[in-house]
N, C-alpha and C positions, 0 to 999 in steps of 0.2 A: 504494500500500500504506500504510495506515497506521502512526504510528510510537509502538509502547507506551511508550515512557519519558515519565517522567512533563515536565514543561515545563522545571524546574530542569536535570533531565540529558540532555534535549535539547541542550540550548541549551550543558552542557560539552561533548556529541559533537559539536555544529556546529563549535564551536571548537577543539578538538583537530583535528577535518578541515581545519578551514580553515591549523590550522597545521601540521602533516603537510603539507600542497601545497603550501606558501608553502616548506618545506626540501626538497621534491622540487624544486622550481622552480631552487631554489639548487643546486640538485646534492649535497645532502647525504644524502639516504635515497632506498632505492628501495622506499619498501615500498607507494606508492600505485602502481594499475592501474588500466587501464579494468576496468568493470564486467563484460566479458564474460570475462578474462584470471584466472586465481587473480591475488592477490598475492607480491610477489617479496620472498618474505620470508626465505626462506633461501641460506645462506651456505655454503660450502663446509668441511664437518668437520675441522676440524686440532686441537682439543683432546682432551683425556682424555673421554672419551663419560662420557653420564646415570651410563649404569650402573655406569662404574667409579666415579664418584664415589659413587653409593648405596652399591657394595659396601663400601668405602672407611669411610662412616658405618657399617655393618653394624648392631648391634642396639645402636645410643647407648644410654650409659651415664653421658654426661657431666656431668647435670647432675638436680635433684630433681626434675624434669619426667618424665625415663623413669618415674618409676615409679606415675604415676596413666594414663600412655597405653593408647589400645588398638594402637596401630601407627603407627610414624612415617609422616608426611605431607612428602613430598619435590615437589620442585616437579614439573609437568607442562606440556608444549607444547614449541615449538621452542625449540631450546638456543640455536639463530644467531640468535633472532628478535631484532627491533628495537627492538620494543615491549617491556617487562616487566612485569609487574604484580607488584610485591609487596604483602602482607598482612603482619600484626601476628603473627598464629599461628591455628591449627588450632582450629574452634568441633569440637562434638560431630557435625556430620553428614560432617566431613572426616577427625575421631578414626575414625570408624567406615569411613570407607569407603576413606581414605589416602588421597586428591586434594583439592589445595587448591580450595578455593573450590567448593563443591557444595551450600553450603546455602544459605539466602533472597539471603545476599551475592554468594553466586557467581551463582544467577540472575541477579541484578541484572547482574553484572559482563561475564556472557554477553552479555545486551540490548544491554550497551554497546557490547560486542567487534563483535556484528553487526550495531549499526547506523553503527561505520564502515565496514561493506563485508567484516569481518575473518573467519575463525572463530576458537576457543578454539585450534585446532593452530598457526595463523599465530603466537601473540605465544607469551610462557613465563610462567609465572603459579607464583609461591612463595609461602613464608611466611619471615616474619625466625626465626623457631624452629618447630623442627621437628614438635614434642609440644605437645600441645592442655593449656596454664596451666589450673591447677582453676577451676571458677568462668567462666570466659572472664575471666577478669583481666588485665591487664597484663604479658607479660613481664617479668622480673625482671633488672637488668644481667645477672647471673650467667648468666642462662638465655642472652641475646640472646650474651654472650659465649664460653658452651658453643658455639653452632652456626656463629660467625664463619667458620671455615676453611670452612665448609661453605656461606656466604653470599658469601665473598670468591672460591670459587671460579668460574675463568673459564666454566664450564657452570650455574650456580646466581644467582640472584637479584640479588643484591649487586655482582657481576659490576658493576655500571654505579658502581661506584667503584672500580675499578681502571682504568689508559691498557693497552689492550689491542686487538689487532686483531678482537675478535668483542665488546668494548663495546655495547652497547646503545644505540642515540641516543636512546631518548625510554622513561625508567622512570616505570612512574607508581606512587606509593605510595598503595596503596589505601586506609592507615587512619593514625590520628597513629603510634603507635607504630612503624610500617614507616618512617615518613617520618625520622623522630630516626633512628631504628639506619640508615639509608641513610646519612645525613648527616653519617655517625661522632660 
């Protein structure tokens, strides 16, 4: 089968694979399988579910971002997964439709997910804020720190800075700004 990504991000999924089995090897993650097998990528539910945490945010208010939104974009995929992908915040094809990653980037991000073997259900895939910045600009502290409780919790994004037993071993920040707000 051919592999559409383009050489450059090829070549970070080989690498990522290669180091995914190198901490399988070690006994550190199980989230690699044979090809014939899903992926063991889920973990046994003990925390506060998705939904109580959406409830929880209910119609954000917190910060000058509510009020250019069309609907909060809350994270999607396995809550136990391993893998995390966060993003910076919500472009206009995610505002519209409230799932992160759905437009040109999220294709992209998809390609990536299945050309390790993955699907988009297997990993959990957020934004560091919730509501789509006018413009696609930069989060704003104020904004990345409105949605904190909501990034810090153990079902949501940020989760992989917290020591926790449903921690994430391998988050990947999908843009600069994901990566700073990750890194407190």
């Amino acid at each position: 089968m051919d592999n559409p990504l383009p050489d450059e991000l090829r070549v970070i999924v080989e690498d990522l694979q290669r180091y995914l089995a190198w901490e399988a090897e070690q006994g550190k993650i199980s989230i690699l399988s044979p090809a014939s097998a899903p992926p063991a990528l889920v973990k046994p539910a003990t925390d506060r579910s998705l939904e109580a945490i959406r409830q929880e945010l209910g119609d954000c208010k917190r910060c000058k971002l509510s009020n250019g939104r069309t609907q909060i974009v809350f994270g999607v995929g396995n809550p136990k997964a391993e893998l995390v992908f966060v993003g910076e915040g919500p472009g206009a094809e995610e505002d519209a439709q409230g799932v992160p990653f759905v437009g040109a980037a999220g294709q992209l991000l998809t390609k990536m997910i299945e050309a390790m073997g993955l699907r988009r259900e297997d990993v959990y895939i957020c934004n560091v804020v919730k509501c789509r910045p006018p413009g696609n600009r930069d989060p704003e502290p104020e904004e990345i720190e409105a949605c904190e409780p909501f990034l810090t919790s153990r079902s949501d994004a940020s989760r992989c800075r917290r020591s926790s037993a449903t921690k994430p071993r391998l988050p990947a920040c999908a843009e600069r700004g994901a990566s700073l707000a990750a890194s407190g």
